[in-house]
C-alpha positions in Angstrom: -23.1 103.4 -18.9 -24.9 100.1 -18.8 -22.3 98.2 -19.4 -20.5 99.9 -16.9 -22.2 99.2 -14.0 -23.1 95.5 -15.0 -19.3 95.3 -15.1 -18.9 96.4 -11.4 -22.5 94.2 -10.5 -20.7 91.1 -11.6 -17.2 91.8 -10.0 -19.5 92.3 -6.6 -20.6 89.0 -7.4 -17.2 87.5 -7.8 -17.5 86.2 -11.3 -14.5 86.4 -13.2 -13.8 87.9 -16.4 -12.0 86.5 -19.2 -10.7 89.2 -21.7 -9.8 87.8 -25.0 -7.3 90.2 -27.1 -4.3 89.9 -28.6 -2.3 89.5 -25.7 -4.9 86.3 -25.3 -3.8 84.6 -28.2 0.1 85.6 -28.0 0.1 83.6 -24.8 -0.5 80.8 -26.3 -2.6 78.9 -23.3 -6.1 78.4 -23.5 -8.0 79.1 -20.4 -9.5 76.4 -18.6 -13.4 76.8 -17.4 -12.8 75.7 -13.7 -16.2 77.6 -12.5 -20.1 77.7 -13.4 -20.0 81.5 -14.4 -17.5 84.0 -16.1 -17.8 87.4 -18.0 -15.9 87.0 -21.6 -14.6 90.3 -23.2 -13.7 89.2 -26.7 -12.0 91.7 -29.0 -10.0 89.2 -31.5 -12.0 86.7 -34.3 -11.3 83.8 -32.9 -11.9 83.0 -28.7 -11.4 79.7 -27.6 -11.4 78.4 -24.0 -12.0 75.0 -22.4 -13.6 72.3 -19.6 -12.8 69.1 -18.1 -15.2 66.9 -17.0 -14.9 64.2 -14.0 -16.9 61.1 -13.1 -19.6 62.6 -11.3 -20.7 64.5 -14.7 -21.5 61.7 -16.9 -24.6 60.8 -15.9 -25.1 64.4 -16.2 -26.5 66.6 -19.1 -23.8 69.6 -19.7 -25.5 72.7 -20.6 -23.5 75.9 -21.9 -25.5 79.1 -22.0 -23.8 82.2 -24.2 -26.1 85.6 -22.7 -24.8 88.2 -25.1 -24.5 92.2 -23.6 -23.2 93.6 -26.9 -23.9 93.3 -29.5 -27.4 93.1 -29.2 -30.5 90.2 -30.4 -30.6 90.4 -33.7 -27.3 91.9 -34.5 -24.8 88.8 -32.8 -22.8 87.6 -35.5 -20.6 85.0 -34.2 -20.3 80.9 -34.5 -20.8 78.9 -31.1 -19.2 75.6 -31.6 -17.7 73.2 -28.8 -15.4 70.4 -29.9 -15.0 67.1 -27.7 -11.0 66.5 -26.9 -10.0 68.4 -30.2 -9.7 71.8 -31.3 -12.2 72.4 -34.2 -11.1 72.5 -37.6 -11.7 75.6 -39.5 -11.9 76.0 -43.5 -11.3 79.3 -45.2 -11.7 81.0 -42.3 -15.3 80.7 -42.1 -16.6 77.1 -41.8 -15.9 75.1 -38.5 -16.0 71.7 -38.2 -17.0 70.6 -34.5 -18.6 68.4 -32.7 -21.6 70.3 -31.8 -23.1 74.4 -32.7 -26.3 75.9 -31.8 -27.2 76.6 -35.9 -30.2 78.3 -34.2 -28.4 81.1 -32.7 -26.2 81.8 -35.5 -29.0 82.0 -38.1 -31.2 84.1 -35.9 -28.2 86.5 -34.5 -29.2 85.7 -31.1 -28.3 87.4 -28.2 -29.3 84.1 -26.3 -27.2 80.8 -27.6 -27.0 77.4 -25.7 -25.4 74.3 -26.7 -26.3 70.7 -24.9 -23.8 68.0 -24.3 -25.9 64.5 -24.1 -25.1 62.5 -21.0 -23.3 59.2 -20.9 -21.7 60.7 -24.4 -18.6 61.1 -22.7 -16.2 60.1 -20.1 -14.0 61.1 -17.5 -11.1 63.2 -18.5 -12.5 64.3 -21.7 -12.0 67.9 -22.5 -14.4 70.3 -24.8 -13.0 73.5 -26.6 -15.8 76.1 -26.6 -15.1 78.2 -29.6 -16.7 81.6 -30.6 -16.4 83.0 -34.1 -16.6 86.3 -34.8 -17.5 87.4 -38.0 -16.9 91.2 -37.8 -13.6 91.6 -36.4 -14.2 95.3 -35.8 -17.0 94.5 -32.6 -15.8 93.9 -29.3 -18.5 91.3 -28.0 -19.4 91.0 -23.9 -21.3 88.2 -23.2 -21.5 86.0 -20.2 -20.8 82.0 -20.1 -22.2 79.5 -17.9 -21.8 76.0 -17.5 -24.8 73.7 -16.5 -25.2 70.3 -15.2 -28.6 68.9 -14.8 -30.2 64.8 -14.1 -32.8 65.8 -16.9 -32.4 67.3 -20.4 -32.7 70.9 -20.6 -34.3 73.4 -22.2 -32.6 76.5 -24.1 -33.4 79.5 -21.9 -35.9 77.5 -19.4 -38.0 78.6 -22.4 -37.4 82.3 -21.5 -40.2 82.4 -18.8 -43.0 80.4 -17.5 -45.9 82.7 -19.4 -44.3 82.0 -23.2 -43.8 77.7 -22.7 -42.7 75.1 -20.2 -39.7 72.9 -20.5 -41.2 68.8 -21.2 -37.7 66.6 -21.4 -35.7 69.2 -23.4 -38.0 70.6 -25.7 -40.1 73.7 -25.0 -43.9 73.3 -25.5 -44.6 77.4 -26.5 -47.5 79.1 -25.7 -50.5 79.8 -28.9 -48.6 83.2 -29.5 -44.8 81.9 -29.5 -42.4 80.2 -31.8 -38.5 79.2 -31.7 -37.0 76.7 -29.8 -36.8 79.0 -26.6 -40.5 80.6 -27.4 -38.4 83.7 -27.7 -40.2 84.2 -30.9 -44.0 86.4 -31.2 -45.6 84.5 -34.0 -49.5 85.0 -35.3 -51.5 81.8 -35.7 -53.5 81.7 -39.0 -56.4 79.2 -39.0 -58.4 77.8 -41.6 -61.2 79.7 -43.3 -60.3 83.0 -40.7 -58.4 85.5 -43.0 -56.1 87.8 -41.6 -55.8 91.2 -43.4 -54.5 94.7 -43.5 -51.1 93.0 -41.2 -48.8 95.5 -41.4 -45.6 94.1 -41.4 -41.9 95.7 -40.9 -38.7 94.0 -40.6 -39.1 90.1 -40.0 -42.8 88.7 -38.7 -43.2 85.1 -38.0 -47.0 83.5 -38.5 -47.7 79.7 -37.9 -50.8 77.2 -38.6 -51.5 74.4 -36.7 -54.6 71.8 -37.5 -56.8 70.3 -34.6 -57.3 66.8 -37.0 -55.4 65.2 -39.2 -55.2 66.6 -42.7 -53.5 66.1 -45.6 -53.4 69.1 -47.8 -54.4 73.1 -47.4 -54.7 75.7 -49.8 -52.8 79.0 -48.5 -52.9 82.4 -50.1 -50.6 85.4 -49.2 -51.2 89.3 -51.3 -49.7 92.2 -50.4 -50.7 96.0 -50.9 -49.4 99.5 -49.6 -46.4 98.6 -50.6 -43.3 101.3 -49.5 -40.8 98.4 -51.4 -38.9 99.0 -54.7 -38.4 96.3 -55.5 -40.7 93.5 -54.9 -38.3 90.5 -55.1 -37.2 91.8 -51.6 -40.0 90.5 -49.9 -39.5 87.1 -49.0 -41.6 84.5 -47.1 -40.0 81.1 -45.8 -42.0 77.8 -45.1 -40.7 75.0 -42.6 -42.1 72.2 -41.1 -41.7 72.4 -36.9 -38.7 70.9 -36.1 -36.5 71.1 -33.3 -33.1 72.1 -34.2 -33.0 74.9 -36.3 -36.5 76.4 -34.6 -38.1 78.7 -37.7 -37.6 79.0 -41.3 -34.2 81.7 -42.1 -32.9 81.8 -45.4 -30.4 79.2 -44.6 -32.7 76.7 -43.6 -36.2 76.5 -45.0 -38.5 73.7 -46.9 -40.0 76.3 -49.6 -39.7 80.1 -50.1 -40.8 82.5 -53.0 -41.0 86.2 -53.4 -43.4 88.5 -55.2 -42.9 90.7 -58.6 -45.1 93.9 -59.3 -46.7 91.5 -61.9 -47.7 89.1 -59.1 -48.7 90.6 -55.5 -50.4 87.3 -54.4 -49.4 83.6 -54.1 -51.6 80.4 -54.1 -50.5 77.6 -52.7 -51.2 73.6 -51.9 -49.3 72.7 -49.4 -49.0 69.1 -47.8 -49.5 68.7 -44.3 -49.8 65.4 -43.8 -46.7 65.2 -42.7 -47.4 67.0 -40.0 -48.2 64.7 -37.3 -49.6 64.6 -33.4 -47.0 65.5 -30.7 -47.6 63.1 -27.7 -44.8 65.3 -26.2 -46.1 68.8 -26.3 -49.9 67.5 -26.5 -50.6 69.4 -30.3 -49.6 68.8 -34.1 -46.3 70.2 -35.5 -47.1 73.6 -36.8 -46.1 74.6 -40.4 -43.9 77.9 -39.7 -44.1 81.0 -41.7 -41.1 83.5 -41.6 -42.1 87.2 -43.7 -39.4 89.1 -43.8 -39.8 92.7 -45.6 -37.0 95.6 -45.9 -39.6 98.3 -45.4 -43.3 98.5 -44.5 -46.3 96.6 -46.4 -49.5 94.9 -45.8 -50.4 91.6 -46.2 -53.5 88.9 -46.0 -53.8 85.9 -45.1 -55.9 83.0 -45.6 -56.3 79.1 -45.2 -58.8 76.5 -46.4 -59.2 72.9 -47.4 -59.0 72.2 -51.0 -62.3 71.8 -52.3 -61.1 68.5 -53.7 -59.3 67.2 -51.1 -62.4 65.0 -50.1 -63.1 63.2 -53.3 -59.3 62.5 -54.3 -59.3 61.1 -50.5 -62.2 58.9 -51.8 -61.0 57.6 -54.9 -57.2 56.8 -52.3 -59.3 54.7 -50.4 -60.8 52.5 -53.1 -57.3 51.9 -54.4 -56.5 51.2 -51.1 -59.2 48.8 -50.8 -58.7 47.1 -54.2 -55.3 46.4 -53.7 -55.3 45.5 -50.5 -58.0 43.0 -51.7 -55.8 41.3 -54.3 -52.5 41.3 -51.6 -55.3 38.9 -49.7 -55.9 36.7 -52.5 -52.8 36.2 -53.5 -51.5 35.6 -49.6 -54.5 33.2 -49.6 -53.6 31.2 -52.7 -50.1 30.8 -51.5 -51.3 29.4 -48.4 -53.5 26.6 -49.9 -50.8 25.8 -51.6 -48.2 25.5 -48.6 -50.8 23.8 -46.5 -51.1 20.9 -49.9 -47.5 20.5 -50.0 -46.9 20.0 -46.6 -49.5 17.5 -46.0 -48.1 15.5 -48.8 -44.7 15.3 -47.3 -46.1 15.0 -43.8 -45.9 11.4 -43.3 -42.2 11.1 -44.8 -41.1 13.8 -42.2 -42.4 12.3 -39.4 -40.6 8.8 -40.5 -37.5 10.6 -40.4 -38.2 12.7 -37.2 -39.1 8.6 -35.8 -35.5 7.6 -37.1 -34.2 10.5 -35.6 -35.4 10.4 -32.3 -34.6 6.7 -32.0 -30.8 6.9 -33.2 -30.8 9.6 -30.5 -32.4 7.5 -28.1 -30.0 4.5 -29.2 -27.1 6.6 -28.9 -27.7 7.8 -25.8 -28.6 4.2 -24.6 -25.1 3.1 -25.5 -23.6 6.0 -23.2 -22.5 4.1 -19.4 -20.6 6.8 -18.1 -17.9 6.0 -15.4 -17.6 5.6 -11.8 -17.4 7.3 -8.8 -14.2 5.2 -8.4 -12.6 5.9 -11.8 -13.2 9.3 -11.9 -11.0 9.8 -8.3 -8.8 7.7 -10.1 -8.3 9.7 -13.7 -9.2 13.6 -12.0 -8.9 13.7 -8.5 -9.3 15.8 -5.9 -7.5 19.2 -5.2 -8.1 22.5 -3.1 -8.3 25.0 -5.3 -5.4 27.2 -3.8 -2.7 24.0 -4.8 -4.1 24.2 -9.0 -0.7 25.5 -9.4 0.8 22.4 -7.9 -1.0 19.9 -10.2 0.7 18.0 -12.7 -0.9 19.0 -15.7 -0.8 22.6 -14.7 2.5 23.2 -14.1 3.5 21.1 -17.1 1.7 23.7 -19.3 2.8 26.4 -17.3 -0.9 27.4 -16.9 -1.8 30.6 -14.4 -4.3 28.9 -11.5 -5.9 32.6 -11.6 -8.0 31.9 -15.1 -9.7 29.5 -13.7 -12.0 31.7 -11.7 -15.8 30.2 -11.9 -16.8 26.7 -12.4 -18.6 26.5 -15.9 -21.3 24.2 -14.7 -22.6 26.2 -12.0 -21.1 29.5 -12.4 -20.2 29.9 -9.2 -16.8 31.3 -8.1 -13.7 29.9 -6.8 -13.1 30.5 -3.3 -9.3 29.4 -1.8 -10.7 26.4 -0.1 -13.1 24.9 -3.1 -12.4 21.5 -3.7 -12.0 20.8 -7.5 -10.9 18.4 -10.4 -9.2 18.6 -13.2 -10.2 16.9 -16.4 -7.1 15.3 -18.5 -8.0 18.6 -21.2 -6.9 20.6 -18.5 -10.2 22.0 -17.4 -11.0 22.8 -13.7 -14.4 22.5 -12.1 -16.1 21.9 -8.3 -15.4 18.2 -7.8 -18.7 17.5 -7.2 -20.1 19.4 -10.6 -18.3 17.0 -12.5 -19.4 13.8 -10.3 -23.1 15.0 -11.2 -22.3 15.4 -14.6 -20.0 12.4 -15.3 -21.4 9.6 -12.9 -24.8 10.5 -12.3 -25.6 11.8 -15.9 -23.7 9.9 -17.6 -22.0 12.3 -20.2 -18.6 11.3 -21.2 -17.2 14.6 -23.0 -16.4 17.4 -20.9 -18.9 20.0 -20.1 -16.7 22.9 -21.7 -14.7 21.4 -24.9 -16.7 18.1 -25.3 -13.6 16.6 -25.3 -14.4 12.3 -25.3 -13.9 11.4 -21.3 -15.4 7.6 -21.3 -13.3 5.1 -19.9 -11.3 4.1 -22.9 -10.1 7.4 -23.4 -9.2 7.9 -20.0 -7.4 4.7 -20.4 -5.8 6.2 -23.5 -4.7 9.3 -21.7 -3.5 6.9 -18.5 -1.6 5.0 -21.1 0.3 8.0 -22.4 1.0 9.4 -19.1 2.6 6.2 -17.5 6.0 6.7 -19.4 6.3 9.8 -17.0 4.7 8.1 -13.9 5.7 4.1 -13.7 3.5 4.1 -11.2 0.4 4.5 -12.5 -2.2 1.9 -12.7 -5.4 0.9 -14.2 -8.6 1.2 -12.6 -10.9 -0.8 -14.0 -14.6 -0.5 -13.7 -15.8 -1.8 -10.5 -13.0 -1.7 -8.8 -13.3 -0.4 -5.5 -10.1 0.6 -4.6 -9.7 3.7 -3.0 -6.7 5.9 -3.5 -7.2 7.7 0.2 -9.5 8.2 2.6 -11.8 10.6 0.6 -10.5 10.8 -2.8 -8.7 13.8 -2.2 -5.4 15.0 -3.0 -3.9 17.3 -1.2 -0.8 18.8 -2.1 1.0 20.4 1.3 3.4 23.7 1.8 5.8 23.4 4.3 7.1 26.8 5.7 10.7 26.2 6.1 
């Protein structure tokens, strides 16, 4: 009857079912997600439907929310897996490979599943296959879908309401009495030296323990009594650390577990918790998560201290810590001395050879005269940028004017009407970048291949260029011959 009348309350609303059957599948097509919200009716195994994403959502986290109305929490058995521009893989019949699945949900049998798509993890056009698993063929699941796009990361469930936890950058901080990713969970607290007893526990009971300082072990012991169990190997208790993926221990996914015998009702254990560090994001330590889960009814006690040793095997840590960190400092000393010796023996030869160095450098570069103002119009001269295609070089190497779009010396762009050279390597920059850096500094290689540019390999070049031009001639240095007015060769379109 429920059901019923939720089915009318969301055709009121205008949200559109989906029914997935047989006559689903025969089709053929998948259906594509166009809105935020639709009611799925699944009767077949396998239910597989899909959304596009545009531009605007990539700087957006993608949320998709899976709010089961039957089967109930507890008894959904179904994979929720979403693939990213592939169909997912499937082995057997009962392993899916994908792309991403909320493992919390399908341990737990939730009637609440959610899956979040990073953002910037995808781009325009991509596509994602949402893919829902049943397990037992025979239920007909109802659930509703909705797709959620959000600037910040999300939390499953908004936490499930303001009173159990609040949502701080996609993880849920839960309140002292709540556990699970969406604090959907009632869990007991168990602190140290307060024992817990006569907890009557039935079905599956979650307990946690969380330290206010730092410690590095505990001793935990769990006994049980009124027992209305058979068998005693059907009692099971899971340990996990807090993390933030699978959200509490399930026998699928737990860091320790044991069960009792009728020889053995209680269980003492050290456990390690230094591994178990401060949360800056939720403003506590990671809790250590206890899951009990028990096929009938029995009682159980708790109780947590500090090993009674833990204070003088810290001790003796920190006087090997001491010792060796001791002999690391003697050593690091002794090596050094030793490198501090060695290099004041070879001091003086090094800086005799840094002397050379620097004044073969300065020789060298004393030797450099550059060229003039007049031979460089003579070798590269002057030409608007928009006529590169008409220069010599350029067309005779068939070069495109278009790759040359910035002047590598100082990086600023070509416009139509720049005035440029270009250097016998067939490099083009602003004509007065490469006066500054030819005449006035005096480099003779040019600034992008350090190809050799002084006036006898201009000459050179000249040389082998004048079979092809008869007419040109030498310029020597300190001629002052001007080709034209202002050096600058212009190269004219007539429109016919």
């Amino acid at each position: 009857m429920i059901l019923i009348l939720f089915y009318f309350f969301i055709t009121a609303l205008g949200i559109q079912t989906i029914n997935i059957n047989q006559d689903y599948l025969e089709n053929g097509e998948l259906f594509e997600l166009e809105d935020s919200d639709y009611y799925v009716i699944q009767e077949v195994a396998n239910g597989t439907m899909f959304f596009q994403v545009t531009s605007v959502d990539t700087q957006k986290y993608i949320q998709i929310e899976l709010t089961f109305l039957a089967p109930g929490d507890g008894e959904v058995n179904l994979s929720f897996t979403i693939s990213k521009n592939s169909l997912p893989t499937m082995k057997d019949n009962k392993t899916i490979s994908a792309t991403y699945a909320d493992v919390n949900g399908y341990y737990l049998r939730k009637s609440y599943q959610n899956i979040v798509i990073p953002a910037n993890s995808f781009r325009s056009g991509d596509k994602f296959y949402i893919t829902n698993l049943k397990r037992e063929e025979e239920t007909t699941y109802q659930y509703n879908i909705r797709i959620k796009k959000s600037d910040l990361t999300p939390c499953p469930n908004d936490c499930t309401s303001v009173s159990l936890g609040y949502c701080n950058l996609g993880t849920c901080a839960c309140e002292a009495n709540r556990v699970d990713l969406d604090c959907s969970r009632k869990a007991t607290p168990i602190m140290i030296d307060k024992k817990l007893e006569n907890i009557t526990i039935s079905g599956t009971e979650y307990f946690y323990f969380e330290q206010t300082k730092q410690l590095d072990t505990i001793l935990l012991d769990v006994g049980i009594s009124n027992i209305l169990v058979s068998e005693y190997s059907s009692i099971l208790v899971y340990f996990m650390f807090e993390n933030f993926k699978y959200g509490v221990p399930t026998p699928y996914y737990n860091n320790y577990s044991f069960s009792f015998s009728s020889d053995s009702k209680t269980k003492s254990l050290i456990i390690d918790v230094s591994g178990l560090n401060y949360n800056p994001d939720l403003y506590r330590f990671d809790r250590l998560l206890l899951t009990i889960v028990v096929p009938d009814t029995c009682q159980f006690y708790f109780n947590i201290s500090v090993p009674s040793g833990d204070s003088s095997v810290n001790t003796n840590l920190m006087l090997i810590y001491f010792l060796v960190s001791l002999a690391v400092v003697l050593v690091l000393t002794w090596i050094i001395v030793t490198l501090i010796r060695y290099r004041q023996r070879n001091r003086v030869q090094n800086e005799i050879q840094s002397n050379q160095q620097q004044l073969s450098q300065q020789q060298r570069r004393g030797q450099k005269t550059g060229i003039t103002s007049q031979q460089l119009d003579h070798y590269m001269r002057k030409i608007l940028w928009k006529n590169l295609s008409h220069h010599p070089k350029i067309k005779e190497k068939r070069i495109d004017p278009k790759q040359f779009e910035a002047c590598t010396v100082c990086l600023i762009e070509y416009d139509s009407e720049s005035i440029c050279r270009v250097t016998p390597c067939v490099h083009v920059f602003h004509a007065d970048c490469l006066h500054q850096w030819m005449v006035e500094k005096k480099h003779e290689t040019c600034p992008m291949c350090r190809e050799d540019l002084n006036e006898q390999a201009l000459e050179k070049l000249a040389e082998q260029d004048r079979p092809n031009n008869p007419q040109t001639q030498v310029l020597l240095k300190g001629d002052n011959k001007q080709q034209n007015q202002n050096g600058l060769l212009v190269i004219q379109e007539r429109n016919e």
